[in-house]
C-alpha positions as CSV (number, residue, x, y, z in Angstrom):
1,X,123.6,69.8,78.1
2,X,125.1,71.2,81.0
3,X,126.8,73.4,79.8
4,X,124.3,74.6,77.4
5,X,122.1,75.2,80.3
6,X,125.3,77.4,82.0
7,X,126.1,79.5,79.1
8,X,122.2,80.3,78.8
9,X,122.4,81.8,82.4
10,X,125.8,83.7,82.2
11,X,124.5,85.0,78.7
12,X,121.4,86.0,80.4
13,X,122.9,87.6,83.3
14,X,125.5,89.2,81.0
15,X,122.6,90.8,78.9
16,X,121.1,92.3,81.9
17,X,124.2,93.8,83.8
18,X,124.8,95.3,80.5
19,X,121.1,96.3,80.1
20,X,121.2,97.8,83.7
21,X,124.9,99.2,84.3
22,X,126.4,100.4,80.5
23,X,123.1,100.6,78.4
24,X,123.3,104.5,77.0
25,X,120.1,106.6,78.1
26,X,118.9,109.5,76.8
27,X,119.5,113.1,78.4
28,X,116.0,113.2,79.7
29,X,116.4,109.7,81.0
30,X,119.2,110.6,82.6
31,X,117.6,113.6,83.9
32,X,115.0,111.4,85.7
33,X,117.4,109.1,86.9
34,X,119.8,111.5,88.6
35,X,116.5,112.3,90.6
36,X,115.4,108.7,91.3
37,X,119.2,108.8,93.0
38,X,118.6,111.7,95.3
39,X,114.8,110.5,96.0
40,X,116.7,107.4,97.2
41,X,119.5,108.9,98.8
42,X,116.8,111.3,100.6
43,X,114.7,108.5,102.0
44,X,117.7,106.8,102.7
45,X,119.0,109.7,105.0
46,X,115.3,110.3,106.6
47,X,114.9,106.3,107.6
48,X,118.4,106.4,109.0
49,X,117.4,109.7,110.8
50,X,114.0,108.5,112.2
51,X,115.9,105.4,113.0
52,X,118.4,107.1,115.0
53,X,116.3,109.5,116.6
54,X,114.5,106.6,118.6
55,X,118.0,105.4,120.0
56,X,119.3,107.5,123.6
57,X,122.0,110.1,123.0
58,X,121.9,110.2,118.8
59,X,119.4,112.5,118.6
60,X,121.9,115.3,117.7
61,X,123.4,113.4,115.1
62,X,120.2,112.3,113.6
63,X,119.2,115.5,111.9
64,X,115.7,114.2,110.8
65,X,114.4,117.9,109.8
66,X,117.5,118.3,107.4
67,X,116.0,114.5,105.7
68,X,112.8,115.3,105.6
69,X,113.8,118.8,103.8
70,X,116.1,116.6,101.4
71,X,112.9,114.1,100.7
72,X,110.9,117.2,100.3
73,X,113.1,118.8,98.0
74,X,112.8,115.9,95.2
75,X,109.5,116.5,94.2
76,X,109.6,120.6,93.1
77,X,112.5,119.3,90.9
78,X,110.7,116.5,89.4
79,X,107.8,118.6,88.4
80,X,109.7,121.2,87.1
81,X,111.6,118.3,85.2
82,X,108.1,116.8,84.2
83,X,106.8,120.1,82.4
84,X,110.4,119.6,79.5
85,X,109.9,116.1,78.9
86,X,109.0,115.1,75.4
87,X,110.5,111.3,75.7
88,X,107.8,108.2,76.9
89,X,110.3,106.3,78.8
90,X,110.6,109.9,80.2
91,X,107.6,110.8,81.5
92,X,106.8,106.9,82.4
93,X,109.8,106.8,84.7
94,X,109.3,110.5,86.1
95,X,105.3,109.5,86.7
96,X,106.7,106.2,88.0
97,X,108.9,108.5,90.6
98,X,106.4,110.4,91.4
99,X,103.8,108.1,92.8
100,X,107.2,106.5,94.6
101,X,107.3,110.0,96.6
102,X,103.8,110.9,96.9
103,X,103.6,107.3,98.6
104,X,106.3,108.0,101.1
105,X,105.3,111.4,101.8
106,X,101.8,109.2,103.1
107,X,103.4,106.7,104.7
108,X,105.6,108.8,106.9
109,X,103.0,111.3,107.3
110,X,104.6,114.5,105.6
111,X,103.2,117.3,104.4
């Protein structure tokens, strides 16, 4: 029963690193997705900026207008993108991204 139970949860986690990490997407997807990366890279950079910005002496290295530029810079694409897309899963994942951004643009006050 044990094991049963084991091979039920390796088969299970199996399924979803394939689902996550090898599954093939389509162009569009993949389109999106490249975006979703920079979007997280960008708010990545502009939290690690802020971050930095607060400490003594690493204000030069923080950069935070550069970050904010990058976070800006997501959303023009992603509309742009949004006008081609003919896929669901498409448009549901780039409509999906684009509340993510519209809510972090509100949160951290940019315009």
């Amino acid at each position: 029963m044990k094991r049963l139970a084991w091979l039920v949860i390796l088969g299970g986690l199996a399924y979803l690193g394939y689902s996550h990490f090898v599954r093939t997407v389509s162009a569009e997807e993949g389109q999106v997705r490249g975006l979703e990366i920079e979007f997280r890279r960008a708010t990545d950079r502009y939290i690690s900026a802020n971050r930095q910005a607060g400490e003594p002496g690493l204000v030069i290295l923080a950069d935070p207008e550069t970050a904010e530029r990058m976070v800006k810079d997501v959303r023009p694409k992603l509309l742009e993108l949004m006008k081609t897309l003919t896929e669901e899963k498409a448009i549901a994942r780039a409509q999906k991204l684009e509340n993510q951004v519209l809510t972090f643009f509100e949160r951290h006050q940019i315009d």
